[in-house]
N, C-alpha and C positions, 0 to 999 in steps of 0.2 A: 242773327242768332242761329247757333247749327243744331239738328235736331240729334237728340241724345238718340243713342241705340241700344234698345231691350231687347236681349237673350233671354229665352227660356232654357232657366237653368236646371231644374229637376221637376221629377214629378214623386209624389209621395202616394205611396197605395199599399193598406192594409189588406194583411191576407194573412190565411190561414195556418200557412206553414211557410216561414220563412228561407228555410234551407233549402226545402224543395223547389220554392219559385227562383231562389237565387241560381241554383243548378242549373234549372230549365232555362233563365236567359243565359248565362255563361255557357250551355251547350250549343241554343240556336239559333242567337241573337249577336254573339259576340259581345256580351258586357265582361269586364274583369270585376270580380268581390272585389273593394279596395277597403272594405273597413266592414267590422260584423259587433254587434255589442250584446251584450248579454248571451243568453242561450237560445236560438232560435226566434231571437226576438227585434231584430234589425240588421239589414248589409244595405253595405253601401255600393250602388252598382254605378260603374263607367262606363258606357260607349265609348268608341275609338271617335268619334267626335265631341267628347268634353261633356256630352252628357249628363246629366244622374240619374239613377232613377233607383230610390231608395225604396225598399219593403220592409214595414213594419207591420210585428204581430197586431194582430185585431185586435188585442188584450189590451194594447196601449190606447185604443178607444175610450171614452168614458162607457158608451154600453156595447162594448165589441163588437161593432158594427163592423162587418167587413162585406158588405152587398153594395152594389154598385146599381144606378139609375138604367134603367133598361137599354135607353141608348150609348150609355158610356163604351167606350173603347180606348184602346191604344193603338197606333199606326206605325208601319215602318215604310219607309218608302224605300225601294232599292231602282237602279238602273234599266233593267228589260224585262223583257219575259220571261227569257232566259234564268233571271234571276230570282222571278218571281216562283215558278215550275220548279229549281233548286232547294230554296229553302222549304216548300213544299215537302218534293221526295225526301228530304232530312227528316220534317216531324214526322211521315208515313212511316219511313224506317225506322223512325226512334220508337215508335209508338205509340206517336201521339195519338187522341182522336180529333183526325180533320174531318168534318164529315162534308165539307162544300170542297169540290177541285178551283183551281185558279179559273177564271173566265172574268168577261169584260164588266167594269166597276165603274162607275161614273167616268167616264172618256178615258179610264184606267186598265189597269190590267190587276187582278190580284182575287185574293178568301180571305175571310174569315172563319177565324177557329179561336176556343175557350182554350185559353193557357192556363196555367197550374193558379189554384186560387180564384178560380171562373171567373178571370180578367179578358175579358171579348178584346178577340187582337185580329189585327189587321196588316194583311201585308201585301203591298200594290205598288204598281210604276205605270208611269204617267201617261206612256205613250203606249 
């Protein structure tokens, strides 16, 4: 018998202003919008690797809950340090607030920083 293979296929995450977080990944994430519904109240985001990762208004909550458990995050993994120091200078330049610099993460390399809708993100490589 062969064992069947599960993808994770999206992740769904309420937040507060949907336009704005949809922007912020399509500027420093590389997601494309492929689909928006209502007014500010759903997109549908793609990664260049099949990804989704949809934001929906906290309205669509039953009691619009959009706070996340303390240790929630989202992660990106990219190739080096190199890498990691890049998408960095992007959000310092954009203006983000990063307030940790890249340094060594569980036998990784990466920071964390609050993206649009105080979704704690993470971005590291491995070596």
């Amino acid at each position: 018998m062969s064992a069947t293979t599960i993808k994770l296929n999206h992740v769904n995450l309420p937040v507060t202003d949907v336009a704005a977080c949809s922007e912020f990944f399509e500027q420093y994430f590389n997601f494309k919008c492929t689909g928006v519904k209502g007014n500010n109240m759903l997109a549908v985001m793609e990664g260049k690797d099949g990804f989704v990762l949809v934001l929906m208004a906290d309205t669509f909550n039953r009691n619009g809950n959009n706070s996340y458990p303390d240790a929630f995050h989202i992660g990106f993994l990219v190739d080096s340090h190199e890498q990691v120091a890049e998408v960095y200078d992007r959000l310092v330049k954009g203006g983000v607030a990063v307030t940790q610099a890249p340094a060594p993460l569980r036998g990784g390399f990466g920071f964390y920083f609050n993206a649009p809708g105080n979704i704690l993100t993470e971005v590291t490589c491995l070596a």
